[in-house]
C-alpha positions, 0 to 999 in steps of 0.5 A, a space after each residue: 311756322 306755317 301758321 305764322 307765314 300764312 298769318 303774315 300773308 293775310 295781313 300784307 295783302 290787306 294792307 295792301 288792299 286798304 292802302 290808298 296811295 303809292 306811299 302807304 304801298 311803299 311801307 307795306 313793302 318795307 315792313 312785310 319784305 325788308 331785311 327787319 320783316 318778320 318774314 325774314 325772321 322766320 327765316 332766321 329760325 329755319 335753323 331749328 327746324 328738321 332736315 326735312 321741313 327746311 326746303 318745304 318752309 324756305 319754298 313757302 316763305 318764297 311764294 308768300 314773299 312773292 305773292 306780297 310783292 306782286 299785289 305791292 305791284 298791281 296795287 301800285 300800277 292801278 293807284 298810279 292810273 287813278 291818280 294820272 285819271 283823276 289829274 286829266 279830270 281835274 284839268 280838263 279843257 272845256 272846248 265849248 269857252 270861247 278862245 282868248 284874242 292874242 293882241 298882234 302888233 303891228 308895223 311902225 308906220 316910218 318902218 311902213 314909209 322907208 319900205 315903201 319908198 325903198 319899194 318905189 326906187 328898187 322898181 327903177 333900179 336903185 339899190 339900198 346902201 348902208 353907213 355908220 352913224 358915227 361918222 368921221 367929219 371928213 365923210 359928213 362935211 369935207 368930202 360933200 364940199 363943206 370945208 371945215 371954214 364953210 358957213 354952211 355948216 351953221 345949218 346943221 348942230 351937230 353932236 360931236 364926240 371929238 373934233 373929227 368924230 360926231 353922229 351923223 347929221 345926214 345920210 349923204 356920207 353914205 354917198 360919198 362912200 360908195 362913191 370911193 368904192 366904185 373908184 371912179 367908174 358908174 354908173 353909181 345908182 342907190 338910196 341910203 335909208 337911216 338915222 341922223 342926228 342934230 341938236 334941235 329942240 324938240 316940238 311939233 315938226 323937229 326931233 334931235 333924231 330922225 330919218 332920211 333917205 338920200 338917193 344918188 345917181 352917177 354916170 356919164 350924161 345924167 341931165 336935170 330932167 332925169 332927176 325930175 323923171 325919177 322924182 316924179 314917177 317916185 312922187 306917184 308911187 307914193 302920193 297917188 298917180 295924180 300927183 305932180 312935182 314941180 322944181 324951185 331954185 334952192 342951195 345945197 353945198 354939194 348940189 349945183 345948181 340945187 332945187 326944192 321939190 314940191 309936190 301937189 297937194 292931195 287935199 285939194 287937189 292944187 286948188 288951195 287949202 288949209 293944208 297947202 297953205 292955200 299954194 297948191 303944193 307941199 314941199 317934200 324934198 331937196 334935190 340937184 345935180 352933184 357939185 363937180 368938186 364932190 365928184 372929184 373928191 370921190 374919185 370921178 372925173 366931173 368932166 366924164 360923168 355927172 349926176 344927180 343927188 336927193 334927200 327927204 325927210 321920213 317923218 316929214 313923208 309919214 305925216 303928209 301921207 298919214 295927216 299926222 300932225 306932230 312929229 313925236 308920235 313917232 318917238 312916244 310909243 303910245 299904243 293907241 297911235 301905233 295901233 292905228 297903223 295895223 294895216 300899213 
């Protein structure tokens, strides 16, 4: 038996030797040192051995099956470091290739515009309220002294989903909210940034969806020249410190009396061009003073306080400062326009 244990040592550790991967090691193991290996055979016929063979057999059938499994081990651990060497070989990095240029996107030039203009008016001391777009037709028309009869309701289509349910056409709803929550005590001093909604046809200067900004400012001796301070100084900040407004009479049903604010045209300067239509000016926005009865119906006494209201368009804002020519750039996703505005 010990012929046939030392025989059955050289034939392990030379298979283990040639093996070349850890799967080949693992049919060494099971044939040398499993249950059905010959050296468990040879331990099965220890029975016919004398009394004082039996211990020196068992101990050399013990150091032989040790001697296996540690070279199983030391063949296993040297092919697994190989083959983890020979992945890094295989995916080695070569630092010396130039990187791949990540494309970063850029900000939407009306997300641009709103930042900016919220910028300008926090800086004199608006604050930025929020609304819902679906609005009840209470807070889009009656409450801004537009009566369900009022022929004024004509001027803007609105999409309704019941007949006291429709997407908002304004943001001023935003204002006649905040107003109820102050209960009838000012100042009230805020801008409402948001989405609306008409049933226009959509072309170069119109979108059944756009953006508004409406200011608001209620307290007690607020004057028609405060409205104009803060329009121009707002007008400045954005169009450039050489600009200047001016006021025209218009009508609005929740602003008495009403005006449109026109800006100097920053092509030529006020002189006259292609841009201005030869004015001088460009018309940027509707304003006036807060129609007594809407303060009412917000819970102010019109005899107590007053104050003024604006609103202009985003778009309209966004193309004046960026000579864009058609309103549904805006709206098309197309990066060759948006990648324009990287730096805005």
């Amino acid at each position: 038996m010990r012929e046939r244990l030392q025989e059955l040592k050289e034939q392990a550790l030379a298979q283990v030797t040639e093996a070349q991967d850890v799967k080949a090691l693992q049919e060494v193991r099971v044939a040398y040192l499993g249950k059905k290996g010959p050296i468990t055979e040879v331990l099965r016929g220890m029975g016919k051995l004398s009394a004082e063979e039996r211990p020196l057999i068992g101990q050399m059938a013990n150091e032989v099956r040790d001697e296996i499994k540690s070279a199983i081990e030391t063949k296993e651990v040297a092919l697994e470091t190989a083959a983890v060497e020979a992945k890094l070989a295989k995916e080695s990095i070569d630092v010396t290739l130039p990187g791949r240029p990540q494309k970063t996107g850029a900000r939407h030039p009306l997300t641009a515009v709103v930042e900016e203009v919220e910028d300008a008016f926090l800086g004199l001391g608006f604050s930025v309220a929020e609304g819902p777009e679906v609005e009840t037709d209470y807070y889009n028309f009656e409450a801004l002294n537009l009566p369900k009869d009022h022929p004024a309701r004509d001027m803007q289509d609105s999409f309704y989903f019941t007949d006291e349910l429709l997407l908002r056409t304004h943001t001023s709803p935003v204002q006649a909210r905040t107003m109820e929550k102050f209960e009838g005590r000012g100042p009230v001093k805020i801008i409402c940034p948001g989405k609306v909604f008409r049933r226009d046809d959509d072309d170069a200067t119109h979108s059944h969806q756009f953006m508004q900004i409406e200011g608001l400012f209620v307290d007690k001796n607020v004057r028609m020249s405060d409205l104009k301070g803060v329009l121009e100084a707002f007008a400045q900040s954005f169009f450039g410190p050489d600009r200047s407004i001016r006021l025209r009479p218009s009508f609005f049903p929740f602003t008495e009396p009403s005006v449109e604010v026109d800006v100097s045209c920053g092509m030529c300067g006020g002189e006259g061009c292609r841009v201005c239509k030869n004015t001088g000016w460009i018309e940027v926005l509707g304003a006036g003073m807060i129609h007594p009865k809407v303060l009412e119906m917000s819970g102010f006494d019109s005899k107590e306080y007053s104050g003024f209201a604006f609103g202009m368009g985003v778009e309209r804002l966004a193309m004046l400062k960026y000579d864009i020519d058609d309103i549904r750039h805006f709206y098309t996703n197309d990066v060759r326009f948006l990648a324009q505005f990287k730096r805005v």
